[in-house]
N, CA, C and O atoms as a GROMACS GRO file, in nm:
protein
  548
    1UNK      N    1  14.689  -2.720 -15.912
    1UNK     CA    2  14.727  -2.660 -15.786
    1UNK      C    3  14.634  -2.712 -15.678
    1UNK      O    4  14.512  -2.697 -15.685
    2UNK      N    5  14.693  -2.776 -15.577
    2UNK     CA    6  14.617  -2.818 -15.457
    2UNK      C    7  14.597  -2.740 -15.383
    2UNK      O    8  14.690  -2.662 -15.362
    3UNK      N    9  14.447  -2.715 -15.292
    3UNK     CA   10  14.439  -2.648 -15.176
    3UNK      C   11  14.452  -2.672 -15.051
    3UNK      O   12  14.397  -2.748 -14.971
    4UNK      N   13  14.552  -2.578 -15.048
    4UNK     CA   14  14.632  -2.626 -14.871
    4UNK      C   15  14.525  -2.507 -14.784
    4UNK      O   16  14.480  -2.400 -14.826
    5UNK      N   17  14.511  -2.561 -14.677
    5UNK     CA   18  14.399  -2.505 -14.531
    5UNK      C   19  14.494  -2.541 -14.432
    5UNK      O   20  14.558  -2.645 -14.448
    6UNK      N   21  14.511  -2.472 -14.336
    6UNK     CA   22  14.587  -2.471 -14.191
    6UNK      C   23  14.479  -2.655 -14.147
    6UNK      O   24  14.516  -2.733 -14.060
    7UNK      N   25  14.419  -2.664 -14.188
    7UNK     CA   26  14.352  -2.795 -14.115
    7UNK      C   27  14.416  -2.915 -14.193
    7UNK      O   28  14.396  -3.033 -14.162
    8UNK      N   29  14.498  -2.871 -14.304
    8UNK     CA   30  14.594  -2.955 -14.309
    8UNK      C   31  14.673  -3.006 -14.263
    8UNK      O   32  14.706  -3.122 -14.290
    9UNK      N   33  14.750  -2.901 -14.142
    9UNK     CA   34  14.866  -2.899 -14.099
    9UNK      C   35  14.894  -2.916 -13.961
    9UNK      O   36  15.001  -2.947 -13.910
   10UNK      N   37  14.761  -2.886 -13.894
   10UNK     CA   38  14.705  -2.854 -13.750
   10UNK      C   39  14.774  -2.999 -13.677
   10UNK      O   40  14.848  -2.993 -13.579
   11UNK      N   41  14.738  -3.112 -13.737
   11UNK     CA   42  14.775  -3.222 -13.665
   11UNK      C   43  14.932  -3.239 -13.671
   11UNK      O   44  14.975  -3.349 -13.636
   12UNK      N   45  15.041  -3.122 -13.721
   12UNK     CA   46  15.161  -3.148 -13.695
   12UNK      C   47  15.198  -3.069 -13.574
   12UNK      O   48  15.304  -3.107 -13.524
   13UNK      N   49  15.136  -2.964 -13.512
   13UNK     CA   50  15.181  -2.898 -13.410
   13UNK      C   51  15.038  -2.899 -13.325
   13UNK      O   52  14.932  -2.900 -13.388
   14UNK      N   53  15.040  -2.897 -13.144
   14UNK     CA   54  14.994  -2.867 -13.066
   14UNK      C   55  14.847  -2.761 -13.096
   14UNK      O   56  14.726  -2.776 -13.083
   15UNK      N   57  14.918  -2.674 -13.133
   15UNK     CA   58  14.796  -2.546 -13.154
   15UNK      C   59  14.820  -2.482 -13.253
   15UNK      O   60  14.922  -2.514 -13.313
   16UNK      N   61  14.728  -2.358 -13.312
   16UNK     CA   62  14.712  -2.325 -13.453
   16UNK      C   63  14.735  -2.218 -13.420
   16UNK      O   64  14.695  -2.138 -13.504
   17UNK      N   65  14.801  -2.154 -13.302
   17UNK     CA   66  14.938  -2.024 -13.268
   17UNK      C   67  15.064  -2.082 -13.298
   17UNK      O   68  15.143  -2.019 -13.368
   18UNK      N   69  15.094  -2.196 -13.254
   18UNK     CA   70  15.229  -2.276 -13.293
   18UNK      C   71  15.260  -2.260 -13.451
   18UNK      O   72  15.359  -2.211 -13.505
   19UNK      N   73  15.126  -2.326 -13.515
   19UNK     CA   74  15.136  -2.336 -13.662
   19UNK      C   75  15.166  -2.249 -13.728
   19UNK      O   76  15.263  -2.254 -13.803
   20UNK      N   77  15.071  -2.124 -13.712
   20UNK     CA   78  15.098  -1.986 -13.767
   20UNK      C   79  15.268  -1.918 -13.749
   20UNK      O   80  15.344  -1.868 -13.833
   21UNK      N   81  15.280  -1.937 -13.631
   21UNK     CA   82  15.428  -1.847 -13.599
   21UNK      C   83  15.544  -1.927 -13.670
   21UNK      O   84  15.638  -1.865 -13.719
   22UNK      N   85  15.536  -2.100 -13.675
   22UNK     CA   86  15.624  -2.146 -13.741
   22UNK      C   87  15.623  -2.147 -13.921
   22UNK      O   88  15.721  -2.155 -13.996
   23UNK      N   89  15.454  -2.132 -13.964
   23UNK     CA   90  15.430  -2.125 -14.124
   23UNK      C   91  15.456  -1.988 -14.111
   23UNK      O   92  15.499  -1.985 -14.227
   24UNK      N   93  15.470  -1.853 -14.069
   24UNK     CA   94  15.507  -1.711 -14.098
   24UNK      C   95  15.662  -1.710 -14.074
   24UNK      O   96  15.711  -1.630 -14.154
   25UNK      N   97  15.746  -1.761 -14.005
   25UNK     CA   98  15.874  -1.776 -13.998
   25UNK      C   99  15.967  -1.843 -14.144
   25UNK      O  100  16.066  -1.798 -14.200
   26UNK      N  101  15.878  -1.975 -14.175
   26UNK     CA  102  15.881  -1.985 -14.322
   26UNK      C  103  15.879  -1.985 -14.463
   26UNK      O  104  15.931  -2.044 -14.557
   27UNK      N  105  15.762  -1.855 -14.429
   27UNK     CA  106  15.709  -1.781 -14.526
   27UNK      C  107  15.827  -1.679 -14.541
   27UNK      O  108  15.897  -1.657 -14.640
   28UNK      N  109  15.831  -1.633 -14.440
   28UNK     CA  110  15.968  -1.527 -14.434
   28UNK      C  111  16.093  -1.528 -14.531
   28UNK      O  112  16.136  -1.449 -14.615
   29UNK      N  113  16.146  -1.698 -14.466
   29UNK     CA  114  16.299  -1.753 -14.512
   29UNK      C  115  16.251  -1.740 -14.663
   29UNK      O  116  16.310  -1.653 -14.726
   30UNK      N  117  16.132  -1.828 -14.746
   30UNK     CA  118  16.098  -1.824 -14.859
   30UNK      C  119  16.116  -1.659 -14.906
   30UNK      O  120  16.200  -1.656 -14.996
   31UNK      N  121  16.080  -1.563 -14.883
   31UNK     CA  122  16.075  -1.453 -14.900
   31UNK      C  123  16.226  -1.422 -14.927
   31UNK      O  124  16.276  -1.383 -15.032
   32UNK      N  125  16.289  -1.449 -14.804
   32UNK     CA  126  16.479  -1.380 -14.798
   32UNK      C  127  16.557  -1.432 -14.908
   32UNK      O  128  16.670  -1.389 -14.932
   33UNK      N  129  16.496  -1.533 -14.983
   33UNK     CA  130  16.570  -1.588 -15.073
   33UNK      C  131  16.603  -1.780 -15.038
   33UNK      O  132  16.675  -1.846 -15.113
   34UNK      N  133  16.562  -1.818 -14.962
   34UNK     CA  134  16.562  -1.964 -14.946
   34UNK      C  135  16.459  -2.051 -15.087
   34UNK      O  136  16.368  -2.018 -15.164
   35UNK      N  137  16.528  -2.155 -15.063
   35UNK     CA  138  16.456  -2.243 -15.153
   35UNK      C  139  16.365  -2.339 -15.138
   35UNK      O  140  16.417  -2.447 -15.110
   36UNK      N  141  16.240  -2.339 -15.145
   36UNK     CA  142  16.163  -2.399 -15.126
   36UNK      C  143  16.162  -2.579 -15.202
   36UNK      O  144  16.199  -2.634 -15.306
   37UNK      N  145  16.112  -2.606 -15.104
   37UNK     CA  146  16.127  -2.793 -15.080
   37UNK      C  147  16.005  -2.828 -15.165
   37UNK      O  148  15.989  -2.942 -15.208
   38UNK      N  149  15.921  -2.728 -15.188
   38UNK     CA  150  15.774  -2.840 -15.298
   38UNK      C  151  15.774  -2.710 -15.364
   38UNK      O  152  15.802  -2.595 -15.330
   39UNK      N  153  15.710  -2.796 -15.518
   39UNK     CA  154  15.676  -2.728 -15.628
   39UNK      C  155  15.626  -2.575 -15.600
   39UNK      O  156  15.573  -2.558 -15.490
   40UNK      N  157  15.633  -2.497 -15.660
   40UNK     CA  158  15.641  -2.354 -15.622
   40UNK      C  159  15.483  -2.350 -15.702
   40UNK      O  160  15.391  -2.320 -15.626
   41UNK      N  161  15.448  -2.376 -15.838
   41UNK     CA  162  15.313  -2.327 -15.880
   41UNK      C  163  15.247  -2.238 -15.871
   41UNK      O  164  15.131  -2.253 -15.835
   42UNK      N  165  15.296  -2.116 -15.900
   42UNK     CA  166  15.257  -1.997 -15.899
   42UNK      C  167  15.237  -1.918 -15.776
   42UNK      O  168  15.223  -1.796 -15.767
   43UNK      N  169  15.238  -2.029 -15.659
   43UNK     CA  170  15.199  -1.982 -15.552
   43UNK      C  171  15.279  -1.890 -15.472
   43UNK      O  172  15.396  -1.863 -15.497
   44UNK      N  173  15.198  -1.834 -15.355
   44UNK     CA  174  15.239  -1.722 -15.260
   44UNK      C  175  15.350  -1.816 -15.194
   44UNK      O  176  15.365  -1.936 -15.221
   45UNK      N  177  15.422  -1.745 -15.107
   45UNK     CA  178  15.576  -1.763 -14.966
   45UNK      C  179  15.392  -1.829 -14.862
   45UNK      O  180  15.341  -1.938 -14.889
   46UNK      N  181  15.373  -1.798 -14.827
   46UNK     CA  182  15.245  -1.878 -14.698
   46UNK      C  183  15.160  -2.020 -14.771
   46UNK      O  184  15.117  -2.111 -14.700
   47UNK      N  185  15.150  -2.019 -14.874
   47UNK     CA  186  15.093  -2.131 -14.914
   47UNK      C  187  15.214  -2.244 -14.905
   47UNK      O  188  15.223  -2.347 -14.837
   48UNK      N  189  15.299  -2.184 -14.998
   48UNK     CA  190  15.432  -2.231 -15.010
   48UNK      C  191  15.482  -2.316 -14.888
   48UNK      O  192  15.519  -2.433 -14.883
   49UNK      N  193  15.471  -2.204 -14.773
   49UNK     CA  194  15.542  -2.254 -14.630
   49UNK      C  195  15.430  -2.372 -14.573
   49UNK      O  196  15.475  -2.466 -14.508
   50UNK      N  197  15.301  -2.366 -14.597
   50UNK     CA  198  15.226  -2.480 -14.561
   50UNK      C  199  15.220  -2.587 -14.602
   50UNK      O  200  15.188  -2.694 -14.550
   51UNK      N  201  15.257  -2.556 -14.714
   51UNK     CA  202  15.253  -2.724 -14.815
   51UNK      C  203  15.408  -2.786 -14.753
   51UNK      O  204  15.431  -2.904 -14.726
   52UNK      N  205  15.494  -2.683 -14.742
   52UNK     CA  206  15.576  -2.751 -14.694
   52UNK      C  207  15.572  -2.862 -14.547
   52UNK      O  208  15.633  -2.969 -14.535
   53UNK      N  209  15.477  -2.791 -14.441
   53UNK     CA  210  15.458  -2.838 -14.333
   53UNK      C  211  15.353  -2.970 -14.325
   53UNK      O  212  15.340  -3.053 -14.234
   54UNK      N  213  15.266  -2.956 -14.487
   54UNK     CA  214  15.188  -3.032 -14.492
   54UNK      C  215  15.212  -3.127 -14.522
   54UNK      O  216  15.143  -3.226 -14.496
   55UNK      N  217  15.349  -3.127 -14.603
   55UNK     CA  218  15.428  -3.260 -14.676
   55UNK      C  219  15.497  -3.282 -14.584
   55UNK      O  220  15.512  -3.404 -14.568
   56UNK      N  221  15.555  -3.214 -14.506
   56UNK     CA  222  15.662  -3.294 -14.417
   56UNK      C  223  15.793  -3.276 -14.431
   56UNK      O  224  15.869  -3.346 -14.364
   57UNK      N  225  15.843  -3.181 -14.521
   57UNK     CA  226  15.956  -3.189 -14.647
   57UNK      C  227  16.059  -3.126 -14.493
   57UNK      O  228  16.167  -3.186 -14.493
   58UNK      N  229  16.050  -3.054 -14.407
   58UNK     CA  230  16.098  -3.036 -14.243
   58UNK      C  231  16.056  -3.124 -14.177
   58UNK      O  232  15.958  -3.191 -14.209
   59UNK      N  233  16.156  -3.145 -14.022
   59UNK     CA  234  16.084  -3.193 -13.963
   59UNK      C  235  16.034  -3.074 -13.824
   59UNK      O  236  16.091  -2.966 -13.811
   60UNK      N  237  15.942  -3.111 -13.747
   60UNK     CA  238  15.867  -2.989 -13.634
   60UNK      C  239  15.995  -2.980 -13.587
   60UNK      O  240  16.060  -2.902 -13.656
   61UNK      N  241  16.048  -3.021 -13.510
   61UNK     CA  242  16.181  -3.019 -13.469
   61UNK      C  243  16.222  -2.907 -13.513
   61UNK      O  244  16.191  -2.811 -13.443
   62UNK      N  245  16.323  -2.871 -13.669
   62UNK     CA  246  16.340  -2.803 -13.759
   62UNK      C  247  16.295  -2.642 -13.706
   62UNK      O  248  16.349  -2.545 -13.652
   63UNK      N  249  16.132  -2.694 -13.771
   63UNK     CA  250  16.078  -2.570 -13.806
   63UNK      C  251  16.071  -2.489 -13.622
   63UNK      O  252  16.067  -2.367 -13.611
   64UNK      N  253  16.072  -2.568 -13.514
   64UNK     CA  254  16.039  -2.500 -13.436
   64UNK      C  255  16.177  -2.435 -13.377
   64UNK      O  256  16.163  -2.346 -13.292
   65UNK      N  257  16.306  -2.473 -13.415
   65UNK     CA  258  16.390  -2.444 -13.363
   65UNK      C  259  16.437  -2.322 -13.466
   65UNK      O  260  16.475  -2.216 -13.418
   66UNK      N  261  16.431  -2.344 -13.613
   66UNK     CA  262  16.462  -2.222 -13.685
   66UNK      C  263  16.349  -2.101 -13.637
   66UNK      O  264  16.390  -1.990 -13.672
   67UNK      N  265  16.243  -2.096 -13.581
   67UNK     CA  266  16.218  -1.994 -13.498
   67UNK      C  267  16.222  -1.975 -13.380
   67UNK      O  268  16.152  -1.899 -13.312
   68UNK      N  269  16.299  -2.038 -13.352
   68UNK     CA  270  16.312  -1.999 -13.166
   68UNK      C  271  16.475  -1.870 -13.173
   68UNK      O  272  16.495  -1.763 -13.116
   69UNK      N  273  16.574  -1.969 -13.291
   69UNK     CA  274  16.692  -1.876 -13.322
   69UNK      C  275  16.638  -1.781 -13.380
   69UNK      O  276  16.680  -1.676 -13.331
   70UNK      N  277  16.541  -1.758 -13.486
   70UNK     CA  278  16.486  -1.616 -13.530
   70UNK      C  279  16.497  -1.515 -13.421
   70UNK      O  280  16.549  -1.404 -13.426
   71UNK      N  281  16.444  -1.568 -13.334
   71UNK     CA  282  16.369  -1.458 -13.210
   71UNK      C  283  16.503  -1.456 -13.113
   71UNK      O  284  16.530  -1.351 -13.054
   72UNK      N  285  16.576  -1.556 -13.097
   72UNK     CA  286  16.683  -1.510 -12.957
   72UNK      C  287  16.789  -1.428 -13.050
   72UNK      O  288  16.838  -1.414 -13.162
   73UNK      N  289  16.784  -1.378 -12.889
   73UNK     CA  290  16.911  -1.237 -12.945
   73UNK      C  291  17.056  -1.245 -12.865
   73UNK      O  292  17.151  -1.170 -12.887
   74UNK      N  293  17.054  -1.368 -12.751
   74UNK     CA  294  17.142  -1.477 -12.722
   74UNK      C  295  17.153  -1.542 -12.783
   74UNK      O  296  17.057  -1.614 -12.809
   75UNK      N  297  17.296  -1.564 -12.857
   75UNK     CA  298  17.338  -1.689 -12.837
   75UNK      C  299  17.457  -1.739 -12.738
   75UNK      O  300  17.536  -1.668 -12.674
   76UNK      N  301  17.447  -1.860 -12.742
   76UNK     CA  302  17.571  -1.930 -12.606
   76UNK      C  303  17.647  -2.063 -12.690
   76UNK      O  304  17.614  -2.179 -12.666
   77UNK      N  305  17.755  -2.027 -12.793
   77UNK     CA  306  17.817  -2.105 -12.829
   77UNK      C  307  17.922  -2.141 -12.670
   77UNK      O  308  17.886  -2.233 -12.597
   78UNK      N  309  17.989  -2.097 -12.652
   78UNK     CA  310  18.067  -2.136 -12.539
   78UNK      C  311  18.044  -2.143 -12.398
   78UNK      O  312  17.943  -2.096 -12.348
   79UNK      N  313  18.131  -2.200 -12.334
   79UNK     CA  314  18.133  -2.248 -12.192
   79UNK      C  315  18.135  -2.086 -12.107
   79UNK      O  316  18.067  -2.041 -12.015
   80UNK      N  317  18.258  -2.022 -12.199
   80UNK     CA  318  18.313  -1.875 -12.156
   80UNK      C  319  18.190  -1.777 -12.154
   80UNK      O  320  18.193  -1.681 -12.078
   81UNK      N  321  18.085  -1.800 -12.234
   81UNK     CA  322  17.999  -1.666 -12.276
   81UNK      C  323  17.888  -1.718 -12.159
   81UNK      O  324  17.824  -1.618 -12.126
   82UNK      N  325  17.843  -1.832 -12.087
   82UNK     CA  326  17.779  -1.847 -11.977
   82UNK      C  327  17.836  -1.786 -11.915
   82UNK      O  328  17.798  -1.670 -11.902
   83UNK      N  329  17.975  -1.836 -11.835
   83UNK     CA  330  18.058  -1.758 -11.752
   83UNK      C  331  18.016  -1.645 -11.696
   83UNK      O  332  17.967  -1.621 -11.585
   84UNK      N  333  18.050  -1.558 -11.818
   84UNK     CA  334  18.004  -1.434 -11.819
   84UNK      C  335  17.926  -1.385 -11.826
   84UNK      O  336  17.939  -1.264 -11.812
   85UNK      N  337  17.792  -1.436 -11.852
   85UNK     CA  338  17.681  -1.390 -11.814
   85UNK      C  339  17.645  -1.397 -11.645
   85UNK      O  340  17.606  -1.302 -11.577
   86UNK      N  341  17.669  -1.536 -11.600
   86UNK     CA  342  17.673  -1.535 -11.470
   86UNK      C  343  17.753  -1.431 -11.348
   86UNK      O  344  17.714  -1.406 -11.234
   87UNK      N  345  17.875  -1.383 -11.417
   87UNK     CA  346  17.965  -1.283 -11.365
   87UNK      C  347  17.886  -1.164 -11.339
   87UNK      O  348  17.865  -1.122 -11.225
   88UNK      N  349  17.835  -1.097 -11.466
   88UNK     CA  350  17.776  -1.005 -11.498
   88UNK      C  351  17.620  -1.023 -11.364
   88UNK      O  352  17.595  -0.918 -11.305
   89UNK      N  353  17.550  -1.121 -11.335
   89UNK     CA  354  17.450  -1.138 -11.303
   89UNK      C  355  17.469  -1.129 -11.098
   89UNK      O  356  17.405  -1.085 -11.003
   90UNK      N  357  17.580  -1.191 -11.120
   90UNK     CA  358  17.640  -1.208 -10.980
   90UNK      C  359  17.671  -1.003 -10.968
   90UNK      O  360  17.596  -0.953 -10.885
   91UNK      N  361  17.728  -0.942 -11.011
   91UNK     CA  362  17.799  -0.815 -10.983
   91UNK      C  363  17.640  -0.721 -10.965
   91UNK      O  364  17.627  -0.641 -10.873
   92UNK      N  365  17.527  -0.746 -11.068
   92UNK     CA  366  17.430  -0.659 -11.079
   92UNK      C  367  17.417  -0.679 -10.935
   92UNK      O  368  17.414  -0.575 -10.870
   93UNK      N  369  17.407  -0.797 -10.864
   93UNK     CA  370  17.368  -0.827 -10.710
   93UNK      C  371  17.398  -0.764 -10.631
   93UNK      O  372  17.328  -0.678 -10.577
   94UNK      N  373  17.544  -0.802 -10.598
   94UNK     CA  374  17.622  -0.667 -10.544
   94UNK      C  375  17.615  -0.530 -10.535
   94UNK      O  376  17.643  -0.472 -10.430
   95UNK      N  377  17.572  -0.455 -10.660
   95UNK     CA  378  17.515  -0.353 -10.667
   95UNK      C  379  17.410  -0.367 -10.619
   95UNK      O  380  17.440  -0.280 -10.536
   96UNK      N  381  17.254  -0.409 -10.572
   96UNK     CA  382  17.181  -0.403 -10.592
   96UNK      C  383  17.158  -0.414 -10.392
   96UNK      O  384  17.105  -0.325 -10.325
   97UNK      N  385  17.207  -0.529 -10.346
   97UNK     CA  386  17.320  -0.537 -10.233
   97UNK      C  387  17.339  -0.373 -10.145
   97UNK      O  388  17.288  -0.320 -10.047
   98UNK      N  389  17.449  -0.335 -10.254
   98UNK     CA  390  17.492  -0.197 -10.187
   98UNK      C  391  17.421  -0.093 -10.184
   98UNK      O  392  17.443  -0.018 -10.088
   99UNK      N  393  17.334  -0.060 -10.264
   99UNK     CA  394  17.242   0.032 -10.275
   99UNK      C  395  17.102   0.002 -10.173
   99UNK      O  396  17.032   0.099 -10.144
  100UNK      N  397  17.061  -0.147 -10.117
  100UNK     CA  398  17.020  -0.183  -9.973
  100UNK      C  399  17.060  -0.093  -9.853
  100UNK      O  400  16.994  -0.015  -9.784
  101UNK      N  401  17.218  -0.138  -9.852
  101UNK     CA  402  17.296  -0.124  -9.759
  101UNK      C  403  17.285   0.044  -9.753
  101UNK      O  404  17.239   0.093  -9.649
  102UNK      N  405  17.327   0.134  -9.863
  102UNK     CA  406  17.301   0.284  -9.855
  102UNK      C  407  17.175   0.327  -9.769
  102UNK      O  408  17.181   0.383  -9.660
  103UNK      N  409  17.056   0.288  -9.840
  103UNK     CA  410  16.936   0.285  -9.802
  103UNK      C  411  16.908   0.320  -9.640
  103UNK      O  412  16.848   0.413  -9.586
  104UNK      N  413  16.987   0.186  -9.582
  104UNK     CA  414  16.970   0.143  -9.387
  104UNK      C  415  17.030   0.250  -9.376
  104UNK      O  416  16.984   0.340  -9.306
  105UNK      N  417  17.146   0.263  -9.442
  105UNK     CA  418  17.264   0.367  -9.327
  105UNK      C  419  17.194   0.490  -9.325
  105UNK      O  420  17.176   0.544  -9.216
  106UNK      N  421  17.149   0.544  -9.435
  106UNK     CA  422  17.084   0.674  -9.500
  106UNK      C  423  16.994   0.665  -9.349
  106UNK      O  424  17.016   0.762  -9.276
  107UNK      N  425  16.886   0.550  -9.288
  107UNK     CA  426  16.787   0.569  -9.200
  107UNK      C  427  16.826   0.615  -9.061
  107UNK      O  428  16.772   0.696  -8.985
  108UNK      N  429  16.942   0.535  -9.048
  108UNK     CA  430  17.048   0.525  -8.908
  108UNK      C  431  17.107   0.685  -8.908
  108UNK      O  432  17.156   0.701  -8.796
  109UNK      N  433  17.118   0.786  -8.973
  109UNK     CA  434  17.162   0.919  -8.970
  109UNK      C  435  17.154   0.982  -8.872
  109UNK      O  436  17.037   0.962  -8.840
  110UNK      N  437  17.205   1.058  -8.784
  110UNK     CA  438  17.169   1.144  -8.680
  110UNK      C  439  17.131   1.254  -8.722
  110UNK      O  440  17.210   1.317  -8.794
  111UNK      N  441  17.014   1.306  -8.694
  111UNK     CA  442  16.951   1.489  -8.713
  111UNK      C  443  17.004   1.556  -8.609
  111UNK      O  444  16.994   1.498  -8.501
  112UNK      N  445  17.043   1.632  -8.609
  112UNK     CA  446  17.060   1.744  -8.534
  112UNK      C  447  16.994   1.859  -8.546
  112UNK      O  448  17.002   1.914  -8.657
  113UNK      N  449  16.913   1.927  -8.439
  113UNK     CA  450  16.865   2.013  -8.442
  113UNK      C  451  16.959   2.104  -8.420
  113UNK      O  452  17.034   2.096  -8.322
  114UNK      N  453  16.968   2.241  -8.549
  114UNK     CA  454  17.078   2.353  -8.505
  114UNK      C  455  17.016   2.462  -8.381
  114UNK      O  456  17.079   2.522  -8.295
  115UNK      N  457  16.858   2.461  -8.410
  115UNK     CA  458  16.841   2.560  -8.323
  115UNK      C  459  16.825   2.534  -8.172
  115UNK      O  460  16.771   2.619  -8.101
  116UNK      N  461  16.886   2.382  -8.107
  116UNK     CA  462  16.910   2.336  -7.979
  116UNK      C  463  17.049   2.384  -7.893
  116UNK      O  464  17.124   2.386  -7.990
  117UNK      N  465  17.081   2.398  -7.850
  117UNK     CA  466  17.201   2.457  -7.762
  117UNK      C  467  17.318   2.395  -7.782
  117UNK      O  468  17.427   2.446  -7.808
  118UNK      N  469  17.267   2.200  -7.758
  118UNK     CA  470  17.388   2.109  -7.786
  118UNK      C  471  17.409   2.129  -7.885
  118UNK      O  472  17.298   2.083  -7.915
  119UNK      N  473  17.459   2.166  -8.003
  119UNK     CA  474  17.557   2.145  -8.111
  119UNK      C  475  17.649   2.192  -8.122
  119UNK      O  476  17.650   2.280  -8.209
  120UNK      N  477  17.758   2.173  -8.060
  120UNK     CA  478  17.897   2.167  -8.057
  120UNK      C  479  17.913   2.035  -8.098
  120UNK      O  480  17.833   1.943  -8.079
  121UNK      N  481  18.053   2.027  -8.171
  121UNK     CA  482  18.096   1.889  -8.234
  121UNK      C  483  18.136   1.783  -8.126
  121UNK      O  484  18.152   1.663  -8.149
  122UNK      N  485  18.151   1.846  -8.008
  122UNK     CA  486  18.173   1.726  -7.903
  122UNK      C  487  18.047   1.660  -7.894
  122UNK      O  488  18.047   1.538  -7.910
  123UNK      N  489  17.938   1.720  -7.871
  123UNK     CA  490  17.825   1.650  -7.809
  123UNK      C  491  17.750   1.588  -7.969
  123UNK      O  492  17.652   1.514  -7.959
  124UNK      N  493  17.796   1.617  -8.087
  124UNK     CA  494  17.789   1.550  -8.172
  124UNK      C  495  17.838   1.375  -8.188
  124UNK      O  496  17.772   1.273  -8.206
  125UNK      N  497  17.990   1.404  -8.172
  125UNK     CA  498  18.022   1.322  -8.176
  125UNK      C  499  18.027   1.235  -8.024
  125UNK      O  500  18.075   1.122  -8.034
  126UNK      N  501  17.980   1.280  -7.875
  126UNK     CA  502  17.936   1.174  -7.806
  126UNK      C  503  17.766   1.101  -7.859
  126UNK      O  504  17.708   0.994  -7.842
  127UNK      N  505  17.738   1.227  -7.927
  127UNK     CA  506  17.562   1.106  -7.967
  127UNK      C  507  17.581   1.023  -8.100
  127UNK      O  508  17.487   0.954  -8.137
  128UNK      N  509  17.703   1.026  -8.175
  128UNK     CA  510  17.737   0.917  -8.246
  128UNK      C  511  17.812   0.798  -8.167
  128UNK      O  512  17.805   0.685  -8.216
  129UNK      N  513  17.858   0.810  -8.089
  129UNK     CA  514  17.902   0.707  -8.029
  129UNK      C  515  17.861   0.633  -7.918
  129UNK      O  516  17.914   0.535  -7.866
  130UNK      N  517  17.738   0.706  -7.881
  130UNK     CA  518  17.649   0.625  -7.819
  130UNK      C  519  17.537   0.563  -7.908
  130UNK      O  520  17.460   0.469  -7.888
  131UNK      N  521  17.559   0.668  -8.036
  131UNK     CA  522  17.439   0.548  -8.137
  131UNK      C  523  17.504   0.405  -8.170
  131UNK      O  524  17.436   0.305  -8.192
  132UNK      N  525  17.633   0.406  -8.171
  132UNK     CA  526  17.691   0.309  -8.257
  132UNK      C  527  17.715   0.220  -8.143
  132UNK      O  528  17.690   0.100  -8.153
  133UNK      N  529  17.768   0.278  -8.018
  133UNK     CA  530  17.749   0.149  -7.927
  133UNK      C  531  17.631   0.107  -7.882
  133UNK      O  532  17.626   0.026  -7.789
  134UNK      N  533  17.528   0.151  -7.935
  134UNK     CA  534  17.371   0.049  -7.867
  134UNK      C  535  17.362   0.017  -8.010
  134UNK      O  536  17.240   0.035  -8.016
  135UNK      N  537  17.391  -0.013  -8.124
  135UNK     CA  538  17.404  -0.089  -8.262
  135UNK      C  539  17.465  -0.223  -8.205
  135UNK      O  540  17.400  -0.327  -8.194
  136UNK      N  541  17.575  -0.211  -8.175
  136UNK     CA  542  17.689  -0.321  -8.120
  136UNK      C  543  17.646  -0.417  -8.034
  136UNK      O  544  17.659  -0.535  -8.066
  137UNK      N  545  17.579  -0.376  -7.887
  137UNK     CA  546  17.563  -0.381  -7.779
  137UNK      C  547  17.389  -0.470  -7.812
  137UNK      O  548  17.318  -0.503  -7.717
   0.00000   0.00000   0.00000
């Protein structure tokens, strides 16, 4: 039985966070029932998954893409399922848009004081329509 060390393997990926997340992703598949590419020898699913990386028996390519699909919870086989994400992304706007728009109008409100004399609905509605024509104007 040979001893495999991550300093085996280090010179196939960037950094030894890369290494780990792609040798624990492999360790995994070994675990779920996959078949391992080098002699098994009594050994553990993590030794297992290193020797694999150490031999080469994947390529980085491979290993980095069978965990990138691990982790997405998108997928985008079709033209249609962009689409629709974009649809969906465009409408949140709109909403997001209108609830702006609520916001201003909500500020633009006229108060009326009840305990002032003017409140009759005429002189209501002349101080809305002088609000709205200096909006315009």
């Amino acid at each position: 039985m040979a001893r495999i060390t991550v300093e085996d393997c280090i010179d196939k990926f960037p950094s030894r966070f890369e290494l780990v997340l792609v040798a624990s992703n492999r360790a995994r598949k070994l675990y779920s029932g996959e078949k391992p590419t080098v002699e098994i020898d009594n050994d553990k699913n993590t030794v297992i998954a290193l020797r694999e990386i150490a031999d080469e028996t994947f390529t980085v390519e491979q290993l980095k893409n069978d965990l990138i699909e691990e982790y997405q919870t998108n997928t985008f086989s079709e033209d249609e399922d962009l689409s629709e994400i974009e649809d969906k992304s465009d409408e949140s706007q709109t909403e997001t848009n209108d609830i702006v728009t609520d916001e201003t109008e909500q500020e633009n409100d006229i108060i009326i004081d009840p305990s002032s004399e003017d409140t009759t609905i005429e002189t209501q509605e002349n101080s809305l329509e002088n609000l709205t024509n200096n909006d315009k104007g």
